[in-house]
N, C-alpha and C positions, 0 to 999 in steps of 0.2 A: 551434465547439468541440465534440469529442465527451464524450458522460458515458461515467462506468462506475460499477458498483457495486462496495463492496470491503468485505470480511469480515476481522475478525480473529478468528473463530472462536469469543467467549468463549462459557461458560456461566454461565448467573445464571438466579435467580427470572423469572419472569414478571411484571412490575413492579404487572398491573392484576390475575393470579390466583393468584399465587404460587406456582404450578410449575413446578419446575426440570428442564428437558429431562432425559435418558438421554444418555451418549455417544452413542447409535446415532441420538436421536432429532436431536440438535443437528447429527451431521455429514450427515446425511440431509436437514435443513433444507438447510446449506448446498448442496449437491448441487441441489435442488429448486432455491433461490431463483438459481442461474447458469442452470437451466433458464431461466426464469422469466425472466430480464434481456435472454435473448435472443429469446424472446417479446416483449418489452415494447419490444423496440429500440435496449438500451441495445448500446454499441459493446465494452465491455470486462465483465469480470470479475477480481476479484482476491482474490488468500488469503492472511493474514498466514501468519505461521513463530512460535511458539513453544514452547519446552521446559520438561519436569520442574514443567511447573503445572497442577495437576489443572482450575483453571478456565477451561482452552482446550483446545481438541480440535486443535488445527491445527498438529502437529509434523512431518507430512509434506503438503506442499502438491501436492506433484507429484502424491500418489495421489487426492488432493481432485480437482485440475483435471482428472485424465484421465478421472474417475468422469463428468465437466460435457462431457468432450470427449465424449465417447460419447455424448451425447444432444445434441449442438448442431453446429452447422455453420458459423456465421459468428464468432461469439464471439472477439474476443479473449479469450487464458488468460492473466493477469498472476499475481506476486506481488508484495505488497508489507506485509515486505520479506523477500527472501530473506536470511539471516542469515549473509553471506560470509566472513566474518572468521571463523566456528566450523566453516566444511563446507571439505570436501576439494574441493576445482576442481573434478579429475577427475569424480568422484561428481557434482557438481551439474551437467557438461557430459553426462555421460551420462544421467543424468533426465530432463532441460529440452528434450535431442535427443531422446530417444526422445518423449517427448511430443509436441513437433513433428511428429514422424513419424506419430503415431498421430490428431494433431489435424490434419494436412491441412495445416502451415504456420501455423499462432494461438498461437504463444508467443511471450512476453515475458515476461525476467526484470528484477525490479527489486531491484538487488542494495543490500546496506546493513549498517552496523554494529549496528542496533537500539537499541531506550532503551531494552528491562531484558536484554540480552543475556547479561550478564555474568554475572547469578545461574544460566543455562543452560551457560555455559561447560565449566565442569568436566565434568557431566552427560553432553557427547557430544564430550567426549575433548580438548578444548582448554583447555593451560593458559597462557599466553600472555594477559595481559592488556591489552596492547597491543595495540585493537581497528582504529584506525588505520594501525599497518603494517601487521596481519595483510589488512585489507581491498585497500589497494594491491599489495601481493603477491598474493593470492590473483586478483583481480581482472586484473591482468597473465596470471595463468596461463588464467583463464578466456577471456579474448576471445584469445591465443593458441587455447587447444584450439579453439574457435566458428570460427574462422577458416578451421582451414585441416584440424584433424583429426588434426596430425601434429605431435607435440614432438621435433625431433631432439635437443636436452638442455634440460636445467633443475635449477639448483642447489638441494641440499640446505640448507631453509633451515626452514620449519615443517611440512614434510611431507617423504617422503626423496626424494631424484635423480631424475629421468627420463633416460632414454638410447631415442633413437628409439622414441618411443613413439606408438603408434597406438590413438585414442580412435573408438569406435565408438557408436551408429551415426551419421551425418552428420543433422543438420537438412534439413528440407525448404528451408526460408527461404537464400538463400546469407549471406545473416551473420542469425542470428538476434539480435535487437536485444535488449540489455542497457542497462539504466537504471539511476540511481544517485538512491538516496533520500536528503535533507537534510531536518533537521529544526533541530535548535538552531545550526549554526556554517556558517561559509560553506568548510570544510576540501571537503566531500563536494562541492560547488556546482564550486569549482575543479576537483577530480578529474575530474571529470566532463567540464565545459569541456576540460581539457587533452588529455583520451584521444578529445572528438567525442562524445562520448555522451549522449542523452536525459536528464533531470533530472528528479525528481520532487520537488518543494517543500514540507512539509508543518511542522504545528506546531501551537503553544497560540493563535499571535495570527495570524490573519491577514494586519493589517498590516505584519509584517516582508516576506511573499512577493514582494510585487513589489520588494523591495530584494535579495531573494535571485535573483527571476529577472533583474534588470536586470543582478545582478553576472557573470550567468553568461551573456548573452548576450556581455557586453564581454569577459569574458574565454575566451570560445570563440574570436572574432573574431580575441583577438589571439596566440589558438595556432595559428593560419593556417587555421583549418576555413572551409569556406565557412558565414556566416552563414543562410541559407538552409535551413540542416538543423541549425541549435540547433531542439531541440524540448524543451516545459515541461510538464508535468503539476504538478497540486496534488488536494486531498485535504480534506474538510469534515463534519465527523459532521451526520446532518443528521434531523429531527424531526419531520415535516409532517404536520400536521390542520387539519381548518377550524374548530376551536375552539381558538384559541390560545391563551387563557387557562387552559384544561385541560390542555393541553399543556405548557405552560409550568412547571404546578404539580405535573404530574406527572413530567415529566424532570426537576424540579430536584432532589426529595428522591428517587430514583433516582442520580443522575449525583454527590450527596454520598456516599450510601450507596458507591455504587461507589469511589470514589476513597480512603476510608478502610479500606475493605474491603482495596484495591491495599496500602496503605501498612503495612498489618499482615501481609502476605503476602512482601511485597519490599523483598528490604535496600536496594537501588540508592532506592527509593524513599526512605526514612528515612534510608539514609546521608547523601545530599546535601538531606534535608529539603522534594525536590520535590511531594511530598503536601499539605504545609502552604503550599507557594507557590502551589500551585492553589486550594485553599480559600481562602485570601487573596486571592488573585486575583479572587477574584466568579465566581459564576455571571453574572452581570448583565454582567460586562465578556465573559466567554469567549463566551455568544449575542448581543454588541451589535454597535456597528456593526463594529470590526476584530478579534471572536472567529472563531473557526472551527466552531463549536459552530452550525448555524442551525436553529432550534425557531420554530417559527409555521408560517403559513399558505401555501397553495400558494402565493402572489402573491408574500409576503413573502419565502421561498425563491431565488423564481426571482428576485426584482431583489437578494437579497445575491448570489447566482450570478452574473449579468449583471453587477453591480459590480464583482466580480473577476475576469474577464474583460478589462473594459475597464482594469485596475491591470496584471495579469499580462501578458495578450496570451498568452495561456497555449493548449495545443493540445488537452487531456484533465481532466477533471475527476473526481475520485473522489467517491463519495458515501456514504462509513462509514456501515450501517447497523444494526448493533450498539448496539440501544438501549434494550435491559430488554423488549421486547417478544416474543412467544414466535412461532412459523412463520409463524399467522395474519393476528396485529398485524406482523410486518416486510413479508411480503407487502402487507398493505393500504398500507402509505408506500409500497412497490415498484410500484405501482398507481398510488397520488395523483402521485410523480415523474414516470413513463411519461405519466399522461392530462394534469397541468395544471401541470406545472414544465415536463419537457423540451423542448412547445412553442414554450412562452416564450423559455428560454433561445438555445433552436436560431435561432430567429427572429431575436432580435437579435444575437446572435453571429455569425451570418451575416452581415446587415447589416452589422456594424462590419468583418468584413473585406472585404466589396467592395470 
């Protein structure tokens, strides 16, 4: 199984000094810390997409990752998630190729509906709230352009006609690979399956994913893809120190703060009262054994990792690092993963697929 590290870009206090980065200085961070992953030997990097919220820096990922291409060389450049349902195809096939281009072949999109997408909708030109068509439509359009480069038509439907139309420039990759992100419903899972396409599984519980990956290798199989090239990814905010009792006590009044903080900013949140489901939820159960959340020690890390693994049979693992800590504190976890988790992980992952 390979790792990667993945950013959603936010900005907050410094949980242990109270300083709260500068735009210049958080995207700067991010920039450094993809250096830094590819150094460290992780396989992937990835940047979330959000808009119209002052506390994320990460509305254009493409300009994020190319800043990472330019100083790195092997690095997968993921996002996750691109926000395809709100972007123009076109626009996001010419990005994702030119980046390709300039990255040497290391793009990956991970395309998706997002959980607060809807409060950015309007903001960059989408009114359409039907996030679900717009993504299968849009989504058709995109691995058309990726394909082949050339739309000899395409109906007027949330964007206007095409008539022989010619997208420039070409990807390095001959299909550059597109992924489709799930989080709450097995709607995205199926897409995915039925078009052949990579899946990324993510969410509050862990233990739903290997229900979400099972469903989607059975129903890739029975879209006639060769089984063989279902590929999983999943996704884990993750915590790591060798005083896990500190940690523990410190990510918690951190990770409350944060979450009420969300719910007073975002109506998606309060409309459907997912803020109060989370705080109800426990902390205790979201870092336990089938949270996603994993806070403790490098040991402890690496065998909920390894446990999911042997659940998922999963290809790629993300490791959200987005965790109240400011450049120095996320690099030092970027460190404890690289020296005394990735090991681990690599080692018996390995083993289990012999």
């Amino acid at each position: 199984m390979e790792l990667g590290i993945n950013t959603l870009g936010g900005v907050s206090a410094d949980r242990r000094t109270g300083q709260t980065p500068t735009e210049h200085e958080r995207l700067a961070s991010i920039v450094t810390q993809g250096v830094l992953a590819e150094r460290l030997g992780f396989e992937a990097f990835s940047v979330g997409e959000h808009h119209g919220d002052p506390h994320f820096v990460t509305s254009a990922p493409p300009v994020i990752l190319a800043a990472i291409a330019a100083q790195t060389e092997r690095l997968r450049l993921m996002t996750g998630v691109t926000l395809l349902p709100l972007l123009d195809p076109v626009r996001v096939a010419e990005d994702y190729a030119t980046l390709d281009v300039l990255s040497g072949g290391r793009v990956e999109i991970v395309a998706g509906k997002g959980n607060f997408a809807n409060a950015s909708r309007l903001l960059i030109g989408q009114d359409d709230p039907d996030r679900g068509a717009l993504l299968r439509e849009h989504l058709d359009l995109l691995l058309e352009i990726l394909r082949t480069g050339h739309v000899p038509s395409w109906p007027a439907t949330s964007r206007p006609a095409l008539s022989d139309a010619h997208v420039t420039p070409r990807p390095v990759q001959p299909q550059l690979p597109v992924w489709l992100g799930a989080t709450r419903n097995v709607d995205s899972v199926e897409l995915a399956a039925s078009k052949g396409l990579p899946v990324l599984v993510a969410g509050f519980r862990a233990g739903t994913y290997a229900d979400f990956a099972d469903h989607y290798r059975e129903a890739f199989a029975a879209a006639g893809h060769d089984p063989a090239r279902a590929r999983v990814a999943s996704l884990s905010t993750v915590v790591v120190d060798h005083d896990e009792a500190r940690v523990r006590r410190e990510y918690r009044a951190y990770w409350e703060q944060t979450v009420n903080a969300a719910a007073q900013r975002n109506q998606g949140l309060r409309q459907d009262n997912r803020a109060q489901r989370l705080l109800d939820q426990g902390f205790d159960e979201l870092t336990g054994p089938e949270g996603q959340i994993l806070v403790g020690t490098p040991e402890y890390v690496a065998e909920r990792l390894i446990g999911m693994h042997q659940d998922l049979r999963h290809d790629l693992h993300f490791l959200q690092i987005d965790n109240g800590l400011g450049t120095a504190g996320t690099e030092e976890i970027m460190h404890l993963i690289a020296e005394e988790v990735a090991p681990l992980v690599r080692k018996e992952t390995a083993l289990s697929a012999a």
